[in-house]
C-alpha positions as CSV (number, residue, x, y, z in Angstrom):
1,X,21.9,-4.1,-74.7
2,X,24.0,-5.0,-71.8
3,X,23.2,-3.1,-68.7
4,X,26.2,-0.9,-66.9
5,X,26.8,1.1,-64.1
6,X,28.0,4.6,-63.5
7,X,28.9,7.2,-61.3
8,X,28.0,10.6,-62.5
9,X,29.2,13.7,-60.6
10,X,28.9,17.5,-60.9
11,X,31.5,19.8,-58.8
12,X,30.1,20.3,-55.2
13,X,28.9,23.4,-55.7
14,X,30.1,26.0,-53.1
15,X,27.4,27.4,-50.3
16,X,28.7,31.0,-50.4
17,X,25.7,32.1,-53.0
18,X,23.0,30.8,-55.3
19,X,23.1,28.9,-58.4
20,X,24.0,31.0,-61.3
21,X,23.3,30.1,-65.3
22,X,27.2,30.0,-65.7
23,X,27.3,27.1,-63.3
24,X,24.3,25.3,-64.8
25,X,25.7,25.2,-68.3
26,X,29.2,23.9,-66.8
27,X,28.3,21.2,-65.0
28,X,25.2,20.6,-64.1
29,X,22.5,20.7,-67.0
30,X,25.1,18.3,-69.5
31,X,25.1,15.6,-66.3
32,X,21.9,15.7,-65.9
33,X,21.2,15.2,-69.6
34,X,23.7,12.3,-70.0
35,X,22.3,10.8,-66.6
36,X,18.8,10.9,-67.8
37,X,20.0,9.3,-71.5
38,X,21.6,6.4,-69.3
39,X,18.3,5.7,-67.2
40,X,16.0,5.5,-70.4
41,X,18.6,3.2,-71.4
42,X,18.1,0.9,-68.2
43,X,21.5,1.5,-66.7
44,X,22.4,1.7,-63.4
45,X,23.2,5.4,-62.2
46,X,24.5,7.3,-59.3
47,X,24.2,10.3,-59.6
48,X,26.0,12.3,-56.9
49,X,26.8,16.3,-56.3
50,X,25.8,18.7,-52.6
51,X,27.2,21.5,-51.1
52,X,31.3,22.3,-50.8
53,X,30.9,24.1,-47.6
54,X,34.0,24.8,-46.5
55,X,37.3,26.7,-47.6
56,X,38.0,30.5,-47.4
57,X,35.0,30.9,-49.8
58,X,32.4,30.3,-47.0
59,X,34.1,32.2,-44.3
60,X,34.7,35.7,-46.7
61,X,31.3,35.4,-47.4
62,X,30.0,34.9,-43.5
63,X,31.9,37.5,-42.8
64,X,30.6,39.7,-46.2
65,X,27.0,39.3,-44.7
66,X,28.2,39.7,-40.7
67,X,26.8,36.2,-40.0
68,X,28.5,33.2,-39.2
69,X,29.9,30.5,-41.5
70,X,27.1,27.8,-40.6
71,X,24.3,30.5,-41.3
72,X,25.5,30.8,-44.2
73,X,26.1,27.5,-45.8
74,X,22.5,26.4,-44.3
75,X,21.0,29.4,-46.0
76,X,22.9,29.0,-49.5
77,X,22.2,24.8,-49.3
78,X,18.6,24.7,-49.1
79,X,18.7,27.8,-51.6
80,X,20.2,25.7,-54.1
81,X,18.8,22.6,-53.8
82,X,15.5,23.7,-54.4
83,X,16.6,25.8,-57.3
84,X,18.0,22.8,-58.7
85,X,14.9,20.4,-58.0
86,X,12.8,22.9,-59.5
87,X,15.1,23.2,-62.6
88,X,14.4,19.4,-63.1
89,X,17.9,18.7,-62.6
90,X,17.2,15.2,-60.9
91,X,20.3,14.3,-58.7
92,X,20.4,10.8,-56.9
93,X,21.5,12.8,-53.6
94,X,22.5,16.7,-53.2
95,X,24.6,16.0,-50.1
96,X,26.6,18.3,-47.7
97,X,30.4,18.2,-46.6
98,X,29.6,19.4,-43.3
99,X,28.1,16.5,-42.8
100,X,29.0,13.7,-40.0
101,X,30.0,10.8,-42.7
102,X,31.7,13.3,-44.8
103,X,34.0,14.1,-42.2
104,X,34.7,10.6,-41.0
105,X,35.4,9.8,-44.7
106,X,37.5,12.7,-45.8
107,X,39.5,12.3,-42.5
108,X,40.0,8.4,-43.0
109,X,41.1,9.0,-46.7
110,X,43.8,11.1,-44.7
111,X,45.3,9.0,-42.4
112,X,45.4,6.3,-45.2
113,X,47.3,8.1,-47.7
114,X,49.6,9.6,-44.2
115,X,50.4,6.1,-43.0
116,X,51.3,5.2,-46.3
117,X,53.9,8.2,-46.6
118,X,52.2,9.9,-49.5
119,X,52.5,13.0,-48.1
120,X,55.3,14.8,-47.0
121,X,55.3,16.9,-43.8
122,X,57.7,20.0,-43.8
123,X,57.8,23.7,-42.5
124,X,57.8,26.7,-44.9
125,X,56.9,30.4,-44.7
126,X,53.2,31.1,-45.2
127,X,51.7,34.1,-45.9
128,X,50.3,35.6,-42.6
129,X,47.9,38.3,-42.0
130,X,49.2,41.2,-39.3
131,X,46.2,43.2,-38.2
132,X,44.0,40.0,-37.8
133,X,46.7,37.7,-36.8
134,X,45.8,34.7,-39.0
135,X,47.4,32.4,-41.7
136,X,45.9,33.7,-44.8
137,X,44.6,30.7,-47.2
138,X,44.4,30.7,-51.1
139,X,41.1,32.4,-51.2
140,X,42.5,35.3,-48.9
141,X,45.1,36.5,-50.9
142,X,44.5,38.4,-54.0
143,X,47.0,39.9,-56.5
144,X,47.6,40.1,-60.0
145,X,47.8,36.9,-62.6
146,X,51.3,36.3,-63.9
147,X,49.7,34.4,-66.5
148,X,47.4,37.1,-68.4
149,X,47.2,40.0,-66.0
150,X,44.0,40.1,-64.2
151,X,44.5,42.0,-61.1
152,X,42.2,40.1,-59.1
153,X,43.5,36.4,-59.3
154,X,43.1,34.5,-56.4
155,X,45.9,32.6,-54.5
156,X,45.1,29.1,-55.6
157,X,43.2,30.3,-59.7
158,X,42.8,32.7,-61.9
159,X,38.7,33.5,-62.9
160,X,39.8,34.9,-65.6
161,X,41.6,33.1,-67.5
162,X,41.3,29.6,-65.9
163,X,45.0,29.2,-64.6
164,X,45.6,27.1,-61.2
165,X,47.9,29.3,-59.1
166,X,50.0,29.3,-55.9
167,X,50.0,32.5,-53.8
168,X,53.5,32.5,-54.5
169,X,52.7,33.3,-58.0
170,X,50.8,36.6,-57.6
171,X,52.1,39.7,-58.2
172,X,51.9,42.4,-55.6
173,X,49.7,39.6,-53.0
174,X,47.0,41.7,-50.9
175,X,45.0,39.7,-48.0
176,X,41.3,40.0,-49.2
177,X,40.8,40.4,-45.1
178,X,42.5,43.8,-44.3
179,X,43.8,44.9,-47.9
180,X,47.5,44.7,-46.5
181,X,50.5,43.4,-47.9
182,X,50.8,40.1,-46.2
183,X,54.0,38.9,-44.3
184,X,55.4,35.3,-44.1
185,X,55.5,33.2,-41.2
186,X,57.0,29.9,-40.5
187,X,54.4,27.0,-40.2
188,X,53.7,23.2,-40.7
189,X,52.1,21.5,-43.6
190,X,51.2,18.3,-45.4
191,X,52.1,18.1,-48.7
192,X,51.4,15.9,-51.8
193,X,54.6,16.1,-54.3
194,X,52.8,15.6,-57.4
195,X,56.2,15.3,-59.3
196,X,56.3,11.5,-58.0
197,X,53.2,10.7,-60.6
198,X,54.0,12.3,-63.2
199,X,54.9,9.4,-65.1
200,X,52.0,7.3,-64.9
201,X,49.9,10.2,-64.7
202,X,50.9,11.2,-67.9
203,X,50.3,7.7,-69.6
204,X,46.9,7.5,-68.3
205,X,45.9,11.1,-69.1
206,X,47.6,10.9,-72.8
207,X,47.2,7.2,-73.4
208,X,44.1,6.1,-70.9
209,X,46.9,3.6,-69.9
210,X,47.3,2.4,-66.5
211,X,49.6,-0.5,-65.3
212,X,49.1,-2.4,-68.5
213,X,45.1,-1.6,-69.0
214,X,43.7,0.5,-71.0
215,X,41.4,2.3,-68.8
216,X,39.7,5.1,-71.0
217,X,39.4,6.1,-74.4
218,X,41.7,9.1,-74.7
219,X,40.0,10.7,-78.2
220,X,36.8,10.4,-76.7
221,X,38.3,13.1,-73.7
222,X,37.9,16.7,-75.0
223,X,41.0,18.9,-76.7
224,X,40.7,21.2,-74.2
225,X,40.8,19.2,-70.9
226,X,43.7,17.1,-72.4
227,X,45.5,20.1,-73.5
228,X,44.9,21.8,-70.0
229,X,46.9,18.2,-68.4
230,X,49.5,18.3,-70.3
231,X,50.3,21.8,-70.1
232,X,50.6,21.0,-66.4
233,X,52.6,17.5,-66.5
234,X,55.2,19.1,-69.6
235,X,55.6,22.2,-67.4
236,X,56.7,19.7,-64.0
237,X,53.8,19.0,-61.2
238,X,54.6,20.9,-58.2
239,X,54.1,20.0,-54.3
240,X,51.2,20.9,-53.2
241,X,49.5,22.0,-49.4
242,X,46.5,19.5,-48.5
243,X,46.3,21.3,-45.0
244,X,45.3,24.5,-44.5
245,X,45.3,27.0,-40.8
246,X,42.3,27.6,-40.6
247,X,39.1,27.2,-38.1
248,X,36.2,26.4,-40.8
249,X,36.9,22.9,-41.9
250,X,37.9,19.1,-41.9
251,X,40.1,18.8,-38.9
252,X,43.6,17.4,-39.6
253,X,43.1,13.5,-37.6
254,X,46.6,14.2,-36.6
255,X,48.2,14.5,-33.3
256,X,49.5,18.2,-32.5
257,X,47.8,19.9,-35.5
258,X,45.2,21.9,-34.2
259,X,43.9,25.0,-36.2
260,X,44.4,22.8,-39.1
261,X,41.8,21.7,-41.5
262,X,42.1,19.5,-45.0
263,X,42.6,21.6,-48.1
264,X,39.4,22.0,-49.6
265,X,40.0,20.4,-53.0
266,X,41.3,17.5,-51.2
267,X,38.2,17.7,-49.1
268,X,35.6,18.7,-51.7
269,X,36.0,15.8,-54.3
270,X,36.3,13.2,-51.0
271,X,32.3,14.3,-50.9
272,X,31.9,12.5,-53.8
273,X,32.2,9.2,-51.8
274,X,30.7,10.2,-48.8
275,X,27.7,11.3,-50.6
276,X,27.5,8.2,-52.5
277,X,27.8,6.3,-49.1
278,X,24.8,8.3,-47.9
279,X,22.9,7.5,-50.7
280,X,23.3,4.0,-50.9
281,X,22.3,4.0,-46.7
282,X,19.3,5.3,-47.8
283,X,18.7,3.4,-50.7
284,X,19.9,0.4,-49.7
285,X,22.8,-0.5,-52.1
286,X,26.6,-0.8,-51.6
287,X,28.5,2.2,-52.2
288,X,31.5,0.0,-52.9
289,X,30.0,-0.7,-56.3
290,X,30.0,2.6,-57.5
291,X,33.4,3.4,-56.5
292,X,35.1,0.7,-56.5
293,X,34.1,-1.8,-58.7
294,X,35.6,-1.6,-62.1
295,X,33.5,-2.2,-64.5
296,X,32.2,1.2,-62.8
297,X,32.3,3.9,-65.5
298,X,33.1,7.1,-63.2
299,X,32.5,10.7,-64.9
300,X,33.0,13.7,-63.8
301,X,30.5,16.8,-64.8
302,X,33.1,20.4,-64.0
303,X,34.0,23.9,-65.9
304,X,37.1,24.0,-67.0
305,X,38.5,25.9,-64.0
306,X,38.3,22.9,-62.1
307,X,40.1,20.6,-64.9
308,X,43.6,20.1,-62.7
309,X,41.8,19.0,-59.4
310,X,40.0,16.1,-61.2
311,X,42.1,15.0,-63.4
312,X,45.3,15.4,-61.8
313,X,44.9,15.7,-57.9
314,X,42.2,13.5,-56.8
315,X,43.2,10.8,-59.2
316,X,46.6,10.9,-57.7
317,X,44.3,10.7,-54.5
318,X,42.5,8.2,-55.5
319,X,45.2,5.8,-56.8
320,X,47.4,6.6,-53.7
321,X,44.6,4.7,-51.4
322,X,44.4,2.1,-53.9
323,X,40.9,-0.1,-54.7
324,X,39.3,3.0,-56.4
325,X,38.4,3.4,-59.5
326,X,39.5,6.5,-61.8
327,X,37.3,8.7,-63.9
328,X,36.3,7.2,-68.1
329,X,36.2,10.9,-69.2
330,X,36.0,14.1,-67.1
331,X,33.9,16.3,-70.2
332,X,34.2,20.0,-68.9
333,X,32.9,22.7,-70.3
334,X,34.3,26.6,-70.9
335,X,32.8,29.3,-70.0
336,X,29.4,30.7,-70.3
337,X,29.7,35.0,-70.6
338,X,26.5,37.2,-70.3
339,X,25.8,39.7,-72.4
340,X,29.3,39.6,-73.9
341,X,30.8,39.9,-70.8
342,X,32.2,37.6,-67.8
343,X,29.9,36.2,-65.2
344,X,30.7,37.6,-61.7
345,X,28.9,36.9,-58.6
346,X,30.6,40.4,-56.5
347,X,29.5,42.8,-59.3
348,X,25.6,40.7,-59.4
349,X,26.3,40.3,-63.0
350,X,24.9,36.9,-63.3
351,X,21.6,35.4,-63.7
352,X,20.5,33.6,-60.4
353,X,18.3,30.5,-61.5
354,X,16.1,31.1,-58.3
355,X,15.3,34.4,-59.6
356,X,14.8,33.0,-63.0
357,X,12.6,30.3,-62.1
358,X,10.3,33.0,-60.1
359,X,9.9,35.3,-63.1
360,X,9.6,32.6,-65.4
361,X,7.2,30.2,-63.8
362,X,6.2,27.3,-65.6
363,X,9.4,27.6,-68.4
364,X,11.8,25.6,-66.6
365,X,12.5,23.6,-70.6
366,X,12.9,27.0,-72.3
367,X,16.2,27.7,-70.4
368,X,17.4,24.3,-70.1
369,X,17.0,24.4,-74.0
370,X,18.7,27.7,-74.6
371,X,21.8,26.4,-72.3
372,X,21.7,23.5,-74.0
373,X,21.8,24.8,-77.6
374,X,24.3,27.5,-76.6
375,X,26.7,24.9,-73.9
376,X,30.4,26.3,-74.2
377,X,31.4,22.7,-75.0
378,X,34.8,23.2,-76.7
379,X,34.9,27.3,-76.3
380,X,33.4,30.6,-74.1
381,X,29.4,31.3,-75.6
382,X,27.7,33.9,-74.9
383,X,24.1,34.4,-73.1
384,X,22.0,36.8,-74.2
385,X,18.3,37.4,-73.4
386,X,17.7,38.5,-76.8
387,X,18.9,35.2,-78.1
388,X,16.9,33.3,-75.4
389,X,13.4,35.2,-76.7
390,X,14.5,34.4,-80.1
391,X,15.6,30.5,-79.4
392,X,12.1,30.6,-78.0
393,X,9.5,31.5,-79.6
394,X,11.6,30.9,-83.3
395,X,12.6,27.2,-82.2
396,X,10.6,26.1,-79.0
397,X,7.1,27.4,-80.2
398,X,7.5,27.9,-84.1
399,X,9.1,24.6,-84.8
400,X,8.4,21.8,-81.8
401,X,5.5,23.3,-80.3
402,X,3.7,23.8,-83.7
403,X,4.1,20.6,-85.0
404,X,2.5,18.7,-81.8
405,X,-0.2,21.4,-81.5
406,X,-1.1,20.3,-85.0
407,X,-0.9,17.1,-84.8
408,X,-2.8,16.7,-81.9
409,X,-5.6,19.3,-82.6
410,X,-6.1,17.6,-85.8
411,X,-6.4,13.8,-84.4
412,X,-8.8,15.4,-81.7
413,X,-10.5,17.6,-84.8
414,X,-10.9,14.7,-87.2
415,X,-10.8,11.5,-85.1
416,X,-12.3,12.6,-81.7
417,X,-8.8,12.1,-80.1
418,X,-8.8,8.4,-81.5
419,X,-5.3,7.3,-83.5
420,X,-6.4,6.6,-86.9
421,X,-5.0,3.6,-88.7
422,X,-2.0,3.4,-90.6
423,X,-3.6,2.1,-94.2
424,X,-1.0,1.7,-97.4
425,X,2.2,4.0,-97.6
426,X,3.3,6.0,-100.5
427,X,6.9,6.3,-101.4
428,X,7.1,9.3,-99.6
429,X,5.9,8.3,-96.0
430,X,8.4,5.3,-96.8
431,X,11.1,8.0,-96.9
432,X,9.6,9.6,-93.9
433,X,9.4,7.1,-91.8
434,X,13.0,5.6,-92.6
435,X,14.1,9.1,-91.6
436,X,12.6,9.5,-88.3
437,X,14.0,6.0,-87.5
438,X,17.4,7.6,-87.7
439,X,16.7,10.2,-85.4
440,X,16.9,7.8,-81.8
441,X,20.8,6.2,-82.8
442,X,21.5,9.8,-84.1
443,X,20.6,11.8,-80.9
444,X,22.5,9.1,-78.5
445,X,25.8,9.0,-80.8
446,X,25.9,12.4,-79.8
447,X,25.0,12.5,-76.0
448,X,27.4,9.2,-75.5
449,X,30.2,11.7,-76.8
450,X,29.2,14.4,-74.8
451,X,28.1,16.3,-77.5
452,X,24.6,17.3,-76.3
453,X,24.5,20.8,-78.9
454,X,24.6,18.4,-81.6
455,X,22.2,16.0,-79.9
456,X,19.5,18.7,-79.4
457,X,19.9,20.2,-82.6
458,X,18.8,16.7,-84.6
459,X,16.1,16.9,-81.3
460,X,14.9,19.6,-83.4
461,X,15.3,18.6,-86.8
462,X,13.2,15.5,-85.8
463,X,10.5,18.1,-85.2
464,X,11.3,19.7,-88.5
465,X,11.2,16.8,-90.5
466,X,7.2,16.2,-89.0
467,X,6.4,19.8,-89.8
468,X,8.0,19.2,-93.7
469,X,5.7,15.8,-94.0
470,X,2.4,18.1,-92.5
471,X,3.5,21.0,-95.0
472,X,3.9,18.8,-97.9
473,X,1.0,16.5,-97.2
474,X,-1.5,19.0,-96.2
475,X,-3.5,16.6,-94.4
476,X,-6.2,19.4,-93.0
477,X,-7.2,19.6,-97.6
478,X,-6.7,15.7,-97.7
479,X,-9.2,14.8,-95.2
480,X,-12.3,16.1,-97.0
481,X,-11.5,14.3,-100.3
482,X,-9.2,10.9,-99.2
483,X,-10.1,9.7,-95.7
484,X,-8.0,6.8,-95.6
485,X,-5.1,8.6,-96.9
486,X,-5.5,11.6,-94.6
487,X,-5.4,8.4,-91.5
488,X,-1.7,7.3,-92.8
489,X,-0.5,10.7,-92.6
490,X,-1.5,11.3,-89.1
491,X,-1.0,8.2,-87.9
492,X,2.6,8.3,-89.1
493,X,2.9,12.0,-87.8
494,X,1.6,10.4,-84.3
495,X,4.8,8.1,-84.1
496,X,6.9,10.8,-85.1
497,X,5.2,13.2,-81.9
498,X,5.8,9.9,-79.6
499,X,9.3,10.0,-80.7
500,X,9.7,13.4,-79.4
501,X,8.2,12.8,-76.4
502,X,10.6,10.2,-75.6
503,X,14.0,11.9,-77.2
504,X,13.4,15.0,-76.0
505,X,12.8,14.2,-72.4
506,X,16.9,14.5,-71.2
507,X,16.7,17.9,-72.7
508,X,13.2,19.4,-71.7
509,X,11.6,17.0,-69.0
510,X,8.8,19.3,-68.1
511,X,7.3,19.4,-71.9
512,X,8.3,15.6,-72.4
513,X,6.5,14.7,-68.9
514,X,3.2,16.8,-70.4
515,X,3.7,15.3,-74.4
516,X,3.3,12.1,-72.4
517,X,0.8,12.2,-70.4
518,X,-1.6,13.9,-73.8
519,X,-0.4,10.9,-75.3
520,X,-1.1,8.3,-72.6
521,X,2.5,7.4,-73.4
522,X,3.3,4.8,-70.5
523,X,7.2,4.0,-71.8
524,X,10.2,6.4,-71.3
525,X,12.5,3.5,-72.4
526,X,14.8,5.4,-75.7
527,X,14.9,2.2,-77.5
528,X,11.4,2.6,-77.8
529,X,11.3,6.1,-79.7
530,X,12.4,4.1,-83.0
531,X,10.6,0.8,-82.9
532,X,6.9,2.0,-80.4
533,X,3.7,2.6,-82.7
534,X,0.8,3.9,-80.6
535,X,-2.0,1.7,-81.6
536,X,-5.2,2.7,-83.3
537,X,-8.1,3.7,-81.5
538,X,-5.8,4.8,-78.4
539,X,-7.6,7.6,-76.8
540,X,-5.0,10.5,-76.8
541,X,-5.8,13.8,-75.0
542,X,-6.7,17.5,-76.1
543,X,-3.6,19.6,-77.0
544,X,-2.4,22.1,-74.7
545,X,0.7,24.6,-75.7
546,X,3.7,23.3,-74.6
547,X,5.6,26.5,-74.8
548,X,4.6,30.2,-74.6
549,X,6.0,33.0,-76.6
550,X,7.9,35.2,-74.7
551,X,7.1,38.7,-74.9
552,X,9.2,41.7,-75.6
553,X,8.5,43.3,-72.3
554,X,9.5,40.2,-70.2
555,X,13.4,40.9,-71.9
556,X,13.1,44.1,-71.1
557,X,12.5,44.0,-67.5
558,X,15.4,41.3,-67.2
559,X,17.8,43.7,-68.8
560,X,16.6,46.8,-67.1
561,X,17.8,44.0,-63.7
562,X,21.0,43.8,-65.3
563,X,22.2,47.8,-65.1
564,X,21.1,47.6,-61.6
């Protein structure tokens, strides 16, 4: 297998609140999935996501909770960072755009694409807030969706049903600052006029052609993302503002453009590099190499709300500065719902992970499973707690955890914790064993397609099929009357828990890190799960549970939070 590299990225998550479970099955928990597949596979990975800490978002929120806006993006970036790291979700940097290298990037990046005239500086009427005499940004100007409706679209997207806006689009605009009507007034700006790309933007996106190359494999990109691009480029790209008046911000590096910052989605995916430049400081590697290099594969981890900044903007960015490298597959997900109805952060209905993690302690692989199983790949899911207790204690402890328990309480029962040797096979264990041989190139089809339901679903299975060979063999009857047979059977149903340990580990790293060390398993290489036999005589270690039932009160508390 020939080694590659590859730059993973989840969407800079913004430091106006903590990490909710909408966010996690969007972008983050599917990257980290794929990005621990790649490493058991020997590639090389960056794997790169931080705080977005500026745009309106930051500043409504400081001035929400009457602080300022670096009180709060401290307080909301440590919060998430350590919700993350305790979630297992293992990021090669969590970085911050307030940072000193972020800046310098993002304002280099600037004066690049200026000097090369791919912006286009004009004047125009902005909308302008009265009674606190400021310019009012997308995120301050709220009004109703001329696409479905929803009264409280913001100026630059809809939440509710996904659609990018301008806050010329909104009907009846309102500044989120004083509820007023806003007026227009006159003021300068730097545009990007999209239109100009349109043509080869639409061959790459359609095609994955670029100047010749075939850069990406278009039916490997999902329906939805490609159907969300074309809507955009059929429909005409419009000019867009990649400068703001504002205070909270990347300055504009321009002469006479003070109270001016950089738009924040040109900002926020410019983070990308300069976190990956901070990383490789610190790690000693060339950041060129992961962004520059083209045998680079560059994917992007978002929700679907965030399609049109990363496939169409920043790769307009990107190619405008020339040298980089543009994104193999940007795989975003829809939406997660709770309890049959939207996530929203201002009416706290949303499940915080830092809140989760405290109440669940110790069941950090029961979530990441039920996200998992449940991802809104291609379409909105829903999350409910019912279906998390049932996903649980019917999958989690009834199927996987009662297969391993067995299997290891019996080789500890029968064999002092000694692997018994694997004497002649039956037809059957033949069968078996061809089966669960299947499993490894099964499980990565479906992660390399970003299809990780699928690819925990035959996760389970795999666990399945070693409960059906236990069932049928009924090696706890056998052992009294055919020792040597009773050996076969467990030593085959030893592979098979190995297997587990090792496939399952992108999924549920907490279990898989416990399976292995029971096991003394010293590999986490996945080419192993289908070819490794644990030796006889190797000492494994008494069982422990690796998942606890969860009880009917624990879901009732949680919902009881919920109508509060």
């Amino acid at each position: 297998m020939s080694k590659k590299r590859y730059t993973v990225t989840s969407a800079l998550l913004y430091a106006n609140g903590p990490v909710h479970i909408g966010h996690v099955a969007g972008a983050y928990l599917p990257a980290d999935v794929y990005v621990r597949y790649l490493k058991s596979k020997g590639h090389d990975v960056a794997f790169i996501c931080g705080s977005d800490e500026h745009g309106a978002a930051i500043t409504l929120q400081a001035k929400k909770e009457k602080v300022s806006a670096q009180e709060i993006i401290d307080k909301y970036h440590k919060m998430n960072k350590a919700s993350f790291a305790n979630f297992g979700i293992n990021f090669s940097i969590y970085h911050r755009t307030s940072e000193k290298i972020h800046h310098e990037t993002a304002q280099k990046f600037f004066k690049n694409l200026n000097k090369k005239n791919v912006f286009t500086k004009k004047h125009s009427k902005q909308f302008y807030d009265k009674k606190h005499n400021q310019f009012l940004a997308d995120r301050y100007i709220q009004g109703t969706c001329p696409k479905c409706g929803y009264e409280y679209a913001y100026g630059d997207q809809c939440e509710k049903c996904g659609s990018a806006l301008n806050p010329e689009e909104l009907i009846n605009p309102k500044s989120t600052l004083s509820g007023d009507q806003p007026i227009k007034k006159e003021t300068c700006h730097w545009y990007l006029p999209m239109g100009k790309h349109e043509k080869w933007l639409k061959k790459w996106i359609e095609n994955g052609e670029l100047e010749g190359k075939i850069l990406h494999d278009y039916k490997k990109w999902k329906k939805q993302v490609l159907g969300q691009c074309k809507s955009w480029i059929d429909g005409g790209l419009k000019e867009r503002a990649m400068t703001r008046d504002l205070d909270w911000g990347v300055k504009v590096p321009i002469e006479n453009a003070n109270g001016k910052v950089l738009y924040v989605w040109l900002d926020a995916p410019i983070g990308y590099i300069s976190a990956t430049k901070q990383w490789a400081i610190d790690n000693n590697k060339k950041w060129e190499n992961y962004w520059k290099d083209k045998d680079t594969n560059l994917i992007h981890f978002i929700g679907k709300d965030n399609i049109v900044f990363h496939c169409i903007i920043f790769p307009i960015i990107l190619k405008s500065h020339g040298k980089y490298i543009l994104p193999k597959n940007v795989p975003a997900n829809e939406f997660l719902n709770l309890e049959g109805k939207k996530l929203s952060t201002s009416r706290n209905w949303a499940i915080w992970l830092h809140e989760y993690l405290e109440d669940f302690k110790g069941q950090e692989d029961s979530l990441r499973y039920v996200l998992c199983a449940n991802a809104p790949e291609n379409k909105d899911t829903d999350f409910t707690w019912l279906e998390f207790q049932a996903k649980n204690n019917n999958e989690l402890v009834a199927i996987y955890g009662n297969f391993i328990n067995r299997v290891l309480v019996l080789t500890n029962k029968y064999w002092d914790g000694l692997v018994p040797k694997q004497n002649s096979l039956t037809k059957y264990d033949k069968e078996i064993i061809q089966k669960f041989n299947t499993y490894p190139k099964k499980i990565e089809k479906s992660i390399k397609n970003f299809k990780f339901r699928d690819a925990l679903a035959e996760v389970i299975n795999l666990a399945r099929l070693g409960n059906k060979y236990l069932a049928d063999t009924e090696p706890w009857k056998l052992y009294k009357i055919d020792k040597k047979r009773t050996e076969t059977i467990m030593n085959i149903a030893i592979q098979i828990t190995a297997s587990l340990a090792i496939l399952s580990e992108p999924f549920m790293p907490f279990s898989s890190e416990k399976l292995k060390k029971i096991l003394d398993l010293k590999t986490n290489k996945w080419d192993d799960a289908s070819t490794l036999t644990i030796s006889p005589n190797h000492k494994i270690s008494k069982a422990t549970h690796l998942f606890k039932k969860i009880e009917d009160n624990a879901i009732e508390l949680q919902l009881d939070k919920l109508k509060h």
